[in-house]
KOLNU-225292 format. One record per residue (C-alpha): residue number from 1; z, y, x; residue in one letter. Coordinates in steps of 0.05 Angstrom, whole numbers, plus 5000, padded with zeros to 4 digits. Each point is the difference from the previous one (the first is absolute). Layout:
BEGIN
   resi     pz     py     px   resn
    NUM      Z      Y      X      A
...
//
This chain:
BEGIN
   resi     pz     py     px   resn
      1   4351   4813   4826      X
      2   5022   4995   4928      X
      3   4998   5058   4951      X
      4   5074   4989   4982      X
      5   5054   4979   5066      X
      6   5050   4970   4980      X
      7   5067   5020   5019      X
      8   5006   4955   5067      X
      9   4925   5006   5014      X
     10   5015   5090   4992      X
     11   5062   4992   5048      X
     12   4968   4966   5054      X
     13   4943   5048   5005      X
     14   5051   5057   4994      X
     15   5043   4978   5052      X
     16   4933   4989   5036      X
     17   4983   5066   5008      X
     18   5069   5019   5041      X
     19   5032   4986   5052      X
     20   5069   5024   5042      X
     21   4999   5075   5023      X
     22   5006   5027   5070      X
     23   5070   5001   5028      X
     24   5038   5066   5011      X
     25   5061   5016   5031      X
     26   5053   5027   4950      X
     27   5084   5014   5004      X
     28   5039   4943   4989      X
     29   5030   5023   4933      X
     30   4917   5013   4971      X
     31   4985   4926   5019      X
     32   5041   4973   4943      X
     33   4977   4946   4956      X
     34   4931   5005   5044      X
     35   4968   4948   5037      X
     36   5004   5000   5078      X
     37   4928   4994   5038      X
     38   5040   4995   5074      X
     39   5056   4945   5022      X
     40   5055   5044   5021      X
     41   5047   4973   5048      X
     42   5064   5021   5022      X
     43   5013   5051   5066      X
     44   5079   4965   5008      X
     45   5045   4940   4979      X
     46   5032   5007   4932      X
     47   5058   5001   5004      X
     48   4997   5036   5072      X
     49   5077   4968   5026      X
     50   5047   4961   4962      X
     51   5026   5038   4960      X
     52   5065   4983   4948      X
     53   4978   4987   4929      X
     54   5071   5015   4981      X
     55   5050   5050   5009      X
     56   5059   4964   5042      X
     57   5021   4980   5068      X
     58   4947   4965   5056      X
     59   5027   4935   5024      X
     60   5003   4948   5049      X
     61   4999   4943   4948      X
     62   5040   4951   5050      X
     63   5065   5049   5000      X
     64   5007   4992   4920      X
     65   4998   4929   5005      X
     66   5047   4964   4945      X
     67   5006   5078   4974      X
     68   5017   4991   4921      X
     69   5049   5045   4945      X
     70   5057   4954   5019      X
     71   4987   5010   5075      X
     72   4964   5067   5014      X
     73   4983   5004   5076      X
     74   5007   5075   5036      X
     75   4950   5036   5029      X
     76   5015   5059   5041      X
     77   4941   5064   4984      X
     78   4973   5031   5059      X
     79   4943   5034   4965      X
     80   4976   5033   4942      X
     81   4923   5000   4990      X
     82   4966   5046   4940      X
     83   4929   4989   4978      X
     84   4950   5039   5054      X
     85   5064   4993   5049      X
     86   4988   4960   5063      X
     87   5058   4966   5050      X
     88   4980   4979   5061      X
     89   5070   4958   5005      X
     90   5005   4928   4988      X
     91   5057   4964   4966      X
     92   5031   4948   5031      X
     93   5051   4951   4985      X
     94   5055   5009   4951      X
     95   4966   5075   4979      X
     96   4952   5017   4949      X
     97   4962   5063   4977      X
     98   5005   5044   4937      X
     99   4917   5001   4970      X
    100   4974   5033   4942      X
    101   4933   4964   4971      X
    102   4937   5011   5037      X
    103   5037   5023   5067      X
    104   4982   4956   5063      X
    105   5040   4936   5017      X
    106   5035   5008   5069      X
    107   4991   4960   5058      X
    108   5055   4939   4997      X
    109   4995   5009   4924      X
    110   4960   4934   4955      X
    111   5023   5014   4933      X
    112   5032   5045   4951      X
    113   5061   4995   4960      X
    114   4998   5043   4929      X
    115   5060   5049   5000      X
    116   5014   4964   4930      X
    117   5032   4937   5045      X
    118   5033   5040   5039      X
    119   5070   5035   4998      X
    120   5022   5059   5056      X
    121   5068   4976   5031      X
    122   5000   5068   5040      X
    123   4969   5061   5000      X
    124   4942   5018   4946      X
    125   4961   4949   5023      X
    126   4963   5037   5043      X
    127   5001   5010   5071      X
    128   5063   4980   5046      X
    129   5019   4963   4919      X
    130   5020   4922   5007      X
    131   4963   4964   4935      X
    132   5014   4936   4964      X
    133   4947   4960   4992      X
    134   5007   4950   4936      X
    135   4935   4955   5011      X
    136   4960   4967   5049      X
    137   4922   5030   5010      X
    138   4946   4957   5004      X
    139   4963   5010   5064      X
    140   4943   5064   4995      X
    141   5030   5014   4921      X
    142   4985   5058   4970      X
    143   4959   5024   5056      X
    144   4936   5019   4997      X
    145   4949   4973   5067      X
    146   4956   5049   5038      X
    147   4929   4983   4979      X
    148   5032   4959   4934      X
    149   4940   5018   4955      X
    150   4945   5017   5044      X
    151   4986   5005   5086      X
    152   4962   5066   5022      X
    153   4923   4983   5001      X
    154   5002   4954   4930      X
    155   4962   5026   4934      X
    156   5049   5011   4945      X
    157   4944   5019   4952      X
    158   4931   4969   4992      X
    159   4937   5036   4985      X
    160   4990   4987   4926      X
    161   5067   4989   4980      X
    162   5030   5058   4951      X
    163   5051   5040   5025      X
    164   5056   5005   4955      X
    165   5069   5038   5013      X
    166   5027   4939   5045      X
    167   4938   5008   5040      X
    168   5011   5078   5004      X
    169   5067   4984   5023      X
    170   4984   4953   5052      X
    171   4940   5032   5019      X
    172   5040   5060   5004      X
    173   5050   4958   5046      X
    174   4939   4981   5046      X
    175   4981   5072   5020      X
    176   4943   5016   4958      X
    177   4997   5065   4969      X
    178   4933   4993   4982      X
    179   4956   4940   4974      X
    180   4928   4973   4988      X
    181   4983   4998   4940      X
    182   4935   4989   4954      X
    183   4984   5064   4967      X
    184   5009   5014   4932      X
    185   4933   4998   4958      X
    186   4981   5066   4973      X
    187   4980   4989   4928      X
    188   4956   5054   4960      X
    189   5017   5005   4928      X
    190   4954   5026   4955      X
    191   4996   5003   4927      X
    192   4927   5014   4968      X
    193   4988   5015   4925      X
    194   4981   5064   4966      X
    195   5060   4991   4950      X
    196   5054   5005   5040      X
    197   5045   5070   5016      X
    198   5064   4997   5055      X
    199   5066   4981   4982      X
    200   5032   5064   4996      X
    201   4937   5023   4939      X
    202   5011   4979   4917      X
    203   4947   4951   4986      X
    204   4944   5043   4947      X
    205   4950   4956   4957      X
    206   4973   4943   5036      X
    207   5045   5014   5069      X
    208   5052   4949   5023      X
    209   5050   5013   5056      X
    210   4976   4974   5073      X
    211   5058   4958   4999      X
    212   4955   4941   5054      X
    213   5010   5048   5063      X
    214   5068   4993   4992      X
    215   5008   4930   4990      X
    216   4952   4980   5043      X
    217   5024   5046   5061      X
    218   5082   4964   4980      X
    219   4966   4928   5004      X
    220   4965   5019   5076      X
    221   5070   5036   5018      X
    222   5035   4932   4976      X
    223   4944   4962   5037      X
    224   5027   5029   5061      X
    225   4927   5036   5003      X
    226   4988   5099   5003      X
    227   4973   5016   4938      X
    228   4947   5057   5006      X
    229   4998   5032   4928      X
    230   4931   5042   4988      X
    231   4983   5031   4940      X
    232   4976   4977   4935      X
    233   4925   4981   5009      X
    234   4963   5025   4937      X
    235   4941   4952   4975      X
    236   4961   5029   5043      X
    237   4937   4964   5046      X
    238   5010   5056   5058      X
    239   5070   5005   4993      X
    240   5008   4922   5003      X
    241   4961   5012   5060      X
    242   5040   5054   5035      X
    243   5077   4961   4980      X
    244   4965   4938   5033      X
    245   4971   5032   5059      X
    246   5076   5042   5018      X
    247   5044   4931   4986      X
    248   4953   4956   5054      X
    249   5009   5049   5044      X
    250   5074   5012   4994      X
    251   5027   4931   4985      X
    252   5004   4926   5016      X
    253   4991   4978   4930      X
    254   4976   5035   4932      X
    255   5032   4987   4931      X
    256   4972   5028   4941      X
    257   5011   4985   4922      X
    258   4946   5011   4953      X
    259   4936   5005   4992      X
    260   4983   4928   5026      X
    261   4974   4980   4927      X
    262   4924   4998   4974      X
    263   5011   5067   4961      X
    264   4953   5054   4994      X
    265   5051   5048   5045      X
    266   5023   4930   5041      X
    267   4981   5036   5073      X
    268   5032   4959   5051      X
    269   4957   4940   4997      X
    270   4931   5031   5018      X
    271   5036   5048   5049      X
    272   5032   4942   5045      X
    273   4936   4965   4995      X
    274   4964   5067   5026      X
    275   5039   5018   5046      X
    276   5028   4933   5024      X
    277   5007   4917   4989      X
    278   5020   4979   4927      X
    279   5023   4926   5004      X
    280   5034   4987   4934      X
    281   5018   5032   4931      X
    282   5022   4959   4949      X
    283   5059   4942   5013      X
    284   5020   4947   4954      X
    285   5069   5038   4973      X
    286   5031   5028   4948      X
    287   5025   5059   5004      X
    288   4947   5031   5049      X
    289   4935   4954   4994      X
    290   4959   5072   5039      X
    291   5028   4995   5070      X
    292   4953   5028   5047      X
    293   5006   4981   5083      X
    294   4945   5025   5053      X
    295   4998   5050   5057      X
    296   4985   5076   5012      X
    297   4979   5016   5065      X
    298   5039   4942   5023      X
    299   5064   5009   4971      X
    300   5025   4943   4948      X
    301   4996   5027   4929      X
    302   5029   4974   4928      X
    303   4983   5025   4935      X
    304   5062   4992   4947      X
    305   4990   5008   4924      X
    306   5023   5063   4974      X
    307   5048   4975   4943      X
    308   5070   4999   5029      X
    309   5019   4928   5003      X
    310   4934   4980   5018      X
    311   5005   5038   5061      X
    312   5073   4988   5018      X
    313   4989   4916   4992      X
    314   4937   5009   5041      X
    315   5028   5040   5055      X
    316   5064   4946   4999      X
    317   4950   4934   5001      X
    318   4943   5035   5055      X
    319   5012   5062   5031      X
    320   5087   4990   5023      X
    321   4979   4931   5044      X
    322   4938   5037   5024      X
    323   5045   5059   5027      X
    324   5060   4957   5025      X
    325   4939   4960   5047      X
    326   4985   5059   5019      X
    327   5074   5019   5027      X
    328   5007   4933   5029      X
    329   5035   4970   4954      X
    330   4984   4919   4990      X
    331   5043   4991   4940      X
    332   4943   5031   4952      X
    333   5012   4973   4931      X
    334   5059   5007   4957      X
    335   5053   4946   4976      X
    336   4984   4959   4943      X
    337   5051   4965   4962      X
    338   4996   4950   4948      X
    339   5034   5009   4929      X
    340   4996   4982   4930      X
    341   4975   5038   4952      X
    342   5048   5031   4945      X
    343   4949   5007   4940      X
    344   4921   4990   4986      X
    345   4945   5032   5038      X
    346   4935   4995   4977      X
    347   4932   5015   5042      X
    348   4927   5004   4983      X
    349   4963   5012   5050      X
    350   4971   4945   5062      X
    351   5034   5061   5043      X
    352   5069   4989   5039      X
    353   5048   5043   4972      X
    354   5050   5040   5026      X
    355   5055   5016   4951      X
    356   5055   5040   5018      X
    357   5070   4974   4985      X
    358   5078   4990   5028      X
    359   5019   4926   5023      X
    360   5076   4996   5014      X
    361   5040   4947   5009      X
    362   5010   4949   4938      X
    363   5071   5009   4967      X
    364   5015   4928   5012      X
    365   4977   4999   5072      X
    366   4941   4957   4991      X
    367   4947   5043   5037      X
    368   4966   5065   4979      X
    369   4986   5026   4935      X
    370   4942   5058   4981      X
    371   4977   5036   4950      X
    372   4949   5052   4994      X
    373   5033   5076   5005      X
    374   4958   5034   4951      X
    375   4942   5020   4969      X
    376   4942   4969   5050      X
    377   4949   5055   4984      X
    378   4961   5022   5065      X
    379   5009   5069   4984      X
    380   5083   5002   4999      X
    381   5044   4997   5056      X
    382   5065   4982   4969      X
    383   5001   4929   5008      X
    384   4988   5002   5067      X
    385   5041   5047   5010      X
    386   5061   4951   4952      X
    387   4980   4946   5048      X
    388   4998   4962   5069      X
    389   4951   4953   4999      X
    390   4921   4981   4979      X
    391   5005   4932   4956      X
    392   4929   4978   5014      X
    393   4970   4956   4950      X
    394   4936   4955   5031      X
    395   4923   5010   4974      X
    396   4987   4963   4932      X
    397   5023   5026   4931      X
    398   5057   4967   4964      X
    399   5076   5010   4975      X
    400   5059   4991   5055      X
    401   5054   4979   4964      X
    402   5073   5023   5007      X
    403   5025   4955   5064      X
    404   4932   4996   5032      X
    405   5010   5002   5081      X
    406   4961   5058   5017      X
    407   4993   5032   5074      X
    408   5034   5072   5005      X
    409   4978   5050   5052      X
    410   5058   5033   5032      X
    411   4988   5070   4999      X
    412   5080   5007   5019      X
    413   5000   4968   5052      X
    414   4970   5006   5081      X
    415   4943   4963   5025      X
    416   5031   4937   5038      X
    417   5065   4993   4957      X
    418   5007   4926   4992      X
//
């Protein structure tokens, strides 16, 4: 195995090391956007009865034959059906029947006229009312067919598909209240270095803010993934030992940022190799050339950098598809689209780089333009924060020139967007 991965080599092995969760059963409203383990199939026909799709008068089609503005046919009303109202009367020749949308079609009934082509002669239009008709249905319009969209018995949502408000709705429609599925990793944050204080504390000499929990713990909430926040971890051998020991047993998966360096207080290296399987720690990148992968007691583990960017590039390019395999998802990789660049880049290292930028749409409607969104220091957070995508420059030093085609990782956009 090489010293340094690079980035495709790193991802494979990461996405090696997990696989989908159990399945558990959770309210239909909790299983949005998540990934169903079970077929589920529907208990009735949808719709139930033919229904009317339209608020007007159920038909016989054949007595409005020739029916037009210039000739309106009558129709005498011998019913007047609300939605949830049932008649057990059938209309017959000559007659017709008041309907609001969604209420059963009669017996004798095929179609439905709109009340907007229709006229009342006498009455309200209403029961015992005679009404004009002023156009001539087509056979079965505007009504909607018992078992139209799916037959009692047939799957209306595939294991692995993601469930999305439609497929609440119609899963909703189908009698489930509750649905399979995969479980949500549990993810254990933890942030280890001596220098760092909480949020809420002013920074003294040689303190910084631990600012990486909380970014960290957004990117697994946006991953779709239950952050587990512990404590800062100081530089520490035992207390490496004791974070490390708590998140295997807790969670499916532990993130930490720091420490993964050569330094003199860099503990989480010889810790994961003592206490479990170290498989890589250096990949071929820039930002973030210490990522560390391997197991503790079994459960997958990867070591971010500790400088902000670093950490936030790493977690988008290895640990987000590792955590959406693990919820089922097979759309694991985000969008990439192509654009030109707006100025000069220049690189120096044989690394791939990562820059962070904003591609939008050229003025002139000739594809995508992109430029970088700030200052590309792995320490600051602002220009990821100014922008929406990763413009990744290949290994090899040289000068990309303004209008270079460069590939642009979508970081606004969903996994599977075309």
């Amino acid at each position: 195995m090489p010293e340094t991965m690079t980035v495709e080599q790193a991802l494979e092995l990461v996405l090696g090391y997990v696989e989908p969760l159990p399945a558990e059963q959770v309210p239909l409203l909790d299983a949005l956007h998540r990934v169903l383990a079970a077929d589920a199939a529907s208990d009735i026909d949808v719709a139930p009865f033919d229904n009317s799709a339209m608020d007007g008068f159920a038909v016989r089609a054949s007595d409005l034959a020739g029916a037009s503005e210039s000739a309106p046919v009558e129709l005498a009303v011998v019913a007047h059906i609300a939605a949830g109202d049932y008649w057990d009367g059938e209309v017959g020749a000559g007659e017709a029947a008041r309907i609001m949308t969604g209420a059963p079609v009669p017996a004798g009934a095929d179609s439905v006229v709109m009340v907007e082509r229709t006229h009342a002669v006498s009455g309200d239009g209403g029961t015992g009312s005679r009404v004009a008709f002023e156009v001539e249905p087509e056979l079965g319009e505007h009504v909607r067919r018992r078992g139209e969209e799916v037959r009692a018995g047939d799957v209306v949502v595939s294991a692995g598909e993601v469930i999305g408000p439609a497929g609440i709705g119609l899963l909703a429609a189908t009698g489930h209240d509750t649905v399979s599925v995969h479980r949500r990793p549990r993810v254990a944050v933890l942030s280890t270095g001596s220098e760092l204080v909480e949020v809420a504390e002013t920074p003294g000499p040689g303190k910084i803010r631990n600012s990486n929990s909380y970014s960290i713990a957004a990117q697994v909430m946006a991953a779709g993934g239950i952050p587990v926040r512990y404590g800062i971890v100081p530089d520490e051998m035992e207390a490496t030992r004791a974070a490390f020991a708590r998140a295997a047993e807790e969670c499916d998966f532990i993130l930490t940022s720091g420490g993964v360096s050569v330094g003199d207080f860099d503990f989480v290296k010889p810790v994961l190799e003592e206490m479990g399987e170290l498989t890589f720690c250096r990949v071929k990148m820039r930002p973030g050339n210490p990522q560390t992968l391997g197991t503790i007691r079994g459960v997958p583990f990867f070591g971010l950098p500790g400088n902000p960017t670093s950490t936030y590039v790493g977690f988008e390019i290895f640990v987000r598809p590792a955590l959406r395999r693990m919820q089922g998802f097979s759309a694991l990789t985000r969008p990439v689209t192509v654009a030109r660049l707006s100025h000069d880049v220049k690189k120096k290292q044989d690394r791939r780089y990562y820059l962070r930028g904003r591609v939008e749409a050229a003025p002139d409607g000739s594809g995508y333009e992109v430029a970088l969104s700030g200052s590309q220091s792995s320490a600051l957070l602002s220009a990821a924060h100014r922008g929406n995508c990763f413009v990744v420059l290949p290994e090899g030093d040289g000068v990309f020139t303004a209008g270079t085609q460069v590939d642009c990782v979508r970081l606004d956009m969903e996994e599977g967007t075309p």
